[in-house]
Every structure is written in structure tokens, then in C-alpha cells.
Residue frames relative to the residue before (quaternion, step in Angstrom):
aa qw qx qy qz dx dy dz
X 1.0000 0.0000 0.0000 0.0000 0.00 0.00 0.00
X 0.1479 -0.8788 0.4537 0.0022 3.24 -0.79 1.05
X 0.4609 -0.7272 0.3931 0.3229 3.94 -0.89 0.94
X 0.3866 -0.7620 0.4749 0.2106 3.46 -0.73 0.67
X 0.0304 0.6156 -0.7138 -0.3326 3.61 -1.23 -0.68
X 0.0201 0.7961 -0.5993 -0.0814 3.13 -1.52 -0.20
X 0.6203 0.6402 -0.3145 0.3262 3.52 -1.25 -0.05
X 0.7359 -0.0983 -0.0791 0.6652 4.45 0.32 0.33
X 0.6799 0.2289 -0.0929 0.6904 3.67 1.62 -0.72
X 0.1617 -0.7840 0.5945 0.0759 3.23 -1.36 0.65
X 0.5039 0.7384 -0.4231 0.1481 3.80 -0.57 0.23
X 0.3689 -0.7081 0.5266 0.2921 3.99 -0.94 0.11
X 0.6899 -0.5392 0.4717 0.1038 3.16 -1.36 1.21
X 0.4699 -0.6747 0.5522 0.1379 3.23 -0.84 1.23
X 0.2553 -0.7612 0.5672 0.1835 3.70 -0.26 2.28
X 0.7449 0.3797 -0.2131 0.5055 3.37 -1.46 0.51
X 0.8829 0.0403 -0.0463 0.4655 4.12 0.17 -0.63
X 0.7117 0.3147 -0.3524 0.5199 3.62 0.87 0.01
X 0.4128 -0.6249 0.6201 0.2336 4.03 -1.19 1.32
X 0.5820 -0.4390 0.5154 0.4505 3.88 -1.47 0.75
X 0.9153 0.2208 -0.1189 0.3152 3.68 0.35 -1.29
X 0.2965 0.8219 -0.4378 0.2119 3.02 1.01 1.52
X 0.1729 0.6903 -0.4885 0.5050 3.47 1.41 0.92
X 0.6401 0.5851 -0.3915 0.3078 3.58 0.46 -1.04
X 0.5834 0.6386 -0.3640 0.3456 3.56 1.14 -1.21
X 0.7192 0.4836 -0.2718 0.4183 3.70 1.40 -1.04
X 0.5127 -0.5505 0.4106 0.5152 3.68 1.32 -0.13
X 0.3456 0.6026 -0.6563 0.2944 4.00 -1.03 -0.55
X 0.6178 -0.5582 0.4745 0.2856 3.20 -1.83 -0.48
X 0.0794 0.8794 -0.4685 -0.0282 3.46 -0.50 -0.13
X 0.1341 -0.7403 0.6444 -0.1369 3.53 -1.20 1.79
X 0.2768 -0.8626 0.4216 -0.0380 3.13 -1.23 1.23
X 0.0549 0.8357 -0.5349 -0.1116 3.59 -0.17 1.11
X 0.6951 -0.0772 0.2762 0.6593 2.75 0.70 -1.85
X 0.7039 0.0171 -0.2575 0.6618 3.26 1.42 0.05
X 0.5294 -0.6647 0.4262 0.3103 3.58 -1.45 0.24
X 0.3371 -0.6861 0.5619 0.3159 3.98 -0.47 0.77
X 0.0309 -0.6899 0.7136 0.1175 3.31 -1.62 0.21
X 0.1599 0.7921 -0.5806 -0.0992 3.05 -0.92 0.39
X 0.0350 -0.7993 0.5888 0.1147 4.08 -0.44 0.72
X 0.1805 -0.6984 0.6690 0.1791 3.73 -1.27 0.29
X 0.7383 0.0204 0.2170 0.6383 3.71 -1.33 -1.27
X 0.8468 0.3576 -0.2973 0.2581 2.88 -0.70 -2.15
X 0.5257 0.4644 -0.5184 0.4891 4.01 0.74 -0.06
X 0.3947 0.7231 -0.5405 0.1708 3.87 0.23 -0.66
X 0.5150 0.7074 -0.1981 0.4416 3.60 1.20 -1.12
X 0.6896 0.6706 -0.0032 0.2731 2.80 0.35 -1.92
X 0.8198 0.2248 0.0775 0.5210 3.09 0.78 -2.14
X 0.4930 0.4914 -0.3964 0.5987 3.13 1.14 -0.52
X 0.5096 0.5078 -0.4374 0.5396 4.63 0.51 -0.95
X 0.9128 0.2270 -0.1343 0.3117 3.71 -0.17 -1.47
X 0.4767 0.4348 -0.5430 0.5374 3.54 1.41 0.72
X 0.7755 0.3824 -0.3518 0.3587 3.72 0.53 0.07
X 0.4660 0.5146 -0.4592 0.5541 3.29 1.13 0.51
X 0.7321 0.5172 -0.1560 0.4150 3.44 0.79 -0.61
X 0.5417 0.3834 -0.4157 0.6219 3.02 2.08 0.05
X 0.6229 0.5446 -0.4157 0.3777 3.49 0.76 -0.77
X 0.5317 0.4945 -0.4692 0.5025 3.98 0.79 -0.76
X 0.7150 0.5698 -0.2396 0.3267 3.46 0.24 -1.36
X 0.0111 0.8351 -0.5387 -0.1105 3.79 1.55 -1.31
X 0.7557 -0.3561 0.0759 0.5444 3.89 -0.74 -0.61
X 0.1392 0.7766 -0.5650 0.2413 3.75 1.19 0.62
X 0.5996 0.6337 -0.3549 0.3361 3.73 0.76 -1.63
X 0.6928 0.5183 -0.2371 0.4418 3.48 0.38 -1.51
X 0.6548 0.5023 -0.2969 0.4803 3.69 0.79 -1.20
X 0.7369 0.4897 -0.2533 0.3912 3.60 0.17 -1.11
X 0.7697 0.4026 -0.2728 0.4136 3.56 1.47 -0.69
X 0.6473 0.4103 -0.3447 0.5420 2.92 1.59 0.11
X 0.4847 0.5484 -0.4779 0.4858 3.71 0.64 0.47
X 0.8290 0.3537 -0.1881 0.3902 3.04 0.29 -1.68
X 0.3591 0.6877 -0.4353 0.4568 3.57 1.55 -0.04
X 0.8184 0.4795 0.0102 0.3164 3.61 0.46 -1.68
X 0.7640 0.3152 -0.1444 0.5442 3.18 1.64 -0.98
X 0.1389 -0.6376 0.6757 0.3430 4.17 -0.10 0.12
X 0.9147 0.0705 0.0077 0.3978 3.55 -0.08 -0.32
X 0.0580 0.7703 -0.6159 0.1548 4.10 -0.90 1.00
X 0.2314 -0.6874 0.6234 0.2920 3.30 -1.33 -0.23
X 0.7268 -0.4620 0.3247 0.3910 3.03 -1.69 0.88
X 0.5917 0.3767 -0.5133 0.4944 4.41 0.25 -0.09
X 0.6614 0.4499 -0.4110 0.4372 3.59 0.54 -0.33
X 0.6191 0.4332 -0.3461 0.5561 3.59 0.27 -0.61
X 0.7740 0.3612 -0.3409 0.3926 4.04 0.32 -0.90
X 0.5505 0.4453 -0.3777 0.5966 3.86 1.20 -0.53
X 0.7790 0.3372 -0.4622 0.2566 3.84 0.28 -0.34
X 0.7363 0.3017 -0.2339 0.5586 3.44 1.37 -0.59
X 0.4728 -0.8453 0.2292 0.0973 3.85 1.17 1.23
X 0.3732 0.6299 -0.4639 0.4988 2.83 0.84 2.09
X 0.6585 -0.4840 0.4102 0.4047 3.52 -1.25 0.12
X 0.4946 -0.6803 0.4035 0.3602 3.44 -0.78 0.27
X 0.5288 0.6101 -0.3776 0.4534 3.20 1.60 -0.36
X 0.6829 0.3314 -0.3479 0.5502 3.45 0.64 -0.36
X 0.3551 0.7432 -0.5258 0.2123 4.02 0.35 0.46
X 0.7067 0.6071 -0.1158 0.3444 2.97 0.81 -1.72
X 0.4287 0.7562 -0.1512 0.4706 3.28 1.59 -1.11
X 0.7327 0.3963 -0.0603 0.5499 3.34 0.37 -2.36
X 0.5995 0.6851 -0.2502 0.3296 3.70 0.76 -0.77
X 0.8189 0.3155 -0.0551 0.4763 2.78 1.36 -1.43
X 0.5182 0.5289 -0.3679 0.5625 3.50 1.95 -0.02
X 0.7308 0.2550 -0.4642 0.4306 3.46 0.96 -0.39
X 0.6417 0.4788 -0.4915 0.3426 3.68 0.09 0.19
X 0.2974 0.7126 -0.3705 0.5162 3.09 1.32 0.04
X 0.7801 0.2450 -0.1664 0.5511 3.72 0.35 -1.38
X 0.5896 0.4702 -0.5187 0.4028 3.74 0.73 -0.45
X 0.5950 0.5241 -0.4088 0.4518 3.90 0.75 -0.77
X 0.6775 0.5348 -0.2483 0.4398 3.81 0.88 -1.30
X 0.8212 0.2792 -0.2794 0.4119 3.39 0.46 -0.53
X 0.2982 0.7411 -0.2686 0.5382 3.38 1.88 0.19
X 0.6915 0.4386 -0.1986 0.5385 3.63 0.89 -1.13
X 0.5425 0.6648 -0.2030 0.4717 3.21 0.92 -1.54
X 0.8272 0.2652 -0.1799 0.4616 3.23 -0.34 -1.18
X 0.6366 0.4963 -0.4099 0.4246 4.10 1.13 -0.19
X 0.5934 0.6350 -0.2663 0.4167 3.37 1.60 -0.65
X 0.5885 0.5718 -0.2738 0.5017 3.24 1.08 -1.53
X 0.7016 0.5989 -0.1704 0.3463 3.67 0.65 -1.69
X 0.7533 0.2909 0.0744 0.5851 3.46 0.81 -1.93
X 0.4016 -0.6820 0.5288 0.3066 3.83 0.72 -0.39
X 0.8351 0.0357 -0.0460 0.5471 3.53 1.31 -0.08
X 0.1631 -0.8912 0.4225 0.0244 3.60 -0.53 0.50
X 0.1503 0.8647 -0.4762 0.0533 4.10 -0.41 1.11
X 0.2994 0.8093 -0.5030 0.0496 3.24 -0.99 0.55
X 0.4863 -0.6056 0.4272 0.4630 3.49 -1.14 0.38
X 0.2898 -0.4906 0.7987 0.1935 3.48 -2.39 0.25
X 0.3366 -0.4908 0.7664 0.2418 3.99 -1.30 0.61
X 0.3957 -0.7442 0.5372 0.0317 2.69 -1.47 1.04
């Protein structure tokens, strides 16, 4: 079973390596029932644009790898993914979660840029 978002953006949370309230890293607001609002406008523009580039920098030339694997493969396991982009598997989970991290970040971005503002819920 898997956590959604939804609402100006749409997508599902990374089981196992993405948190419901990882949006937060990009700044916006955030309220909690059962699921967490977000909402970001301009004045976040900073922000997200700050925490998609930390998230490349964690990531370094990971970014390029991950979009071409994960382009190619519907489905792998974590020794495959760590022998193709040549790391320990212990340190996978990690990379996993910085790069979904930027798929959510540039996701916002691009609703902001588009809509001038951007909201939706995360399940909690």
C-alpha cells in the first residue's frame, strides 16, 4: 500500500525511502490531519529552487545515472541499482531518498512556475 499526494501535483511517495512530509525540505506551509496540506506560491520560488540544488549536490553525478536506469528498468533490486551506479547497498537507500526528493522538488517548481502557486495533500 502506497502514500499518495495529490491535488495541483499528483504522484506516490517513494515506499520505504520517501517521508509523507517530505515537501517540507522545499519550504511552503504545512497542516496536519490525516494528510499534510502544502501549499507554495512565488515567495517559495527561493526556497525550491535552494532545495532542488542541494539535492543535486547530495546526488553529484548520481542524477544522470538514476534517470537513465530507472528510464530502462520498470523494476530491479537494490544490488542491481548499487552494482550499476557503484556503491554499497548500504548507501542506496540514502541516494533513493535525495533523488525522490528532487522528483517531488522539481514537481513543485514546475506547478509554481506554471500556476503561480501550487497545493496539495501528502497521506500521512
Amino acid at each position: 500500500m502506497g502514500r499518495y499526494y495529490s491535488g495541483d501535483i499528483e504522484g506516490k511517495f517513494w515506499f520505504g525511502v520517501q517521508d509523507s512530509n517530505d515537501a517540507s525540505f522545499f519550504g511552503g506551509d504545512e497542516s496536519e490531519p490525516s494528510y499534510i496540506e502544502y501549499f507554495f506560491d512565488g515567495n517559495d520560488l527561493d526556497d525550491i529552487k535552494l532545495g532542488i540544488q542541494k539535492c543535486e549536490k547530495a546526488l553529484d553525478e548520481n542524477v544522470n545515472k538514476l534517470d537513465t536506469f530507472l528510464n530502462k528498468n520498470d523494476s530491479y533490486s537494490d544490488r542491481q541499482l548499487a552494482d550499476y551506479l557503484g556503491i554499497d547497498t548500504n548507501k542506496l537507500k540514502e541516494i533513493l531518498k535525495w533523488y525522490a526528493r528532487l522528483d517531488l522538488g522539481k514537481k513543485i517548481l514546475k506547478c509554481v512556475q506554471k500556476h503561480g502557486d501550487c497545493s496539495f495533500q501528502a497521506e500521512t
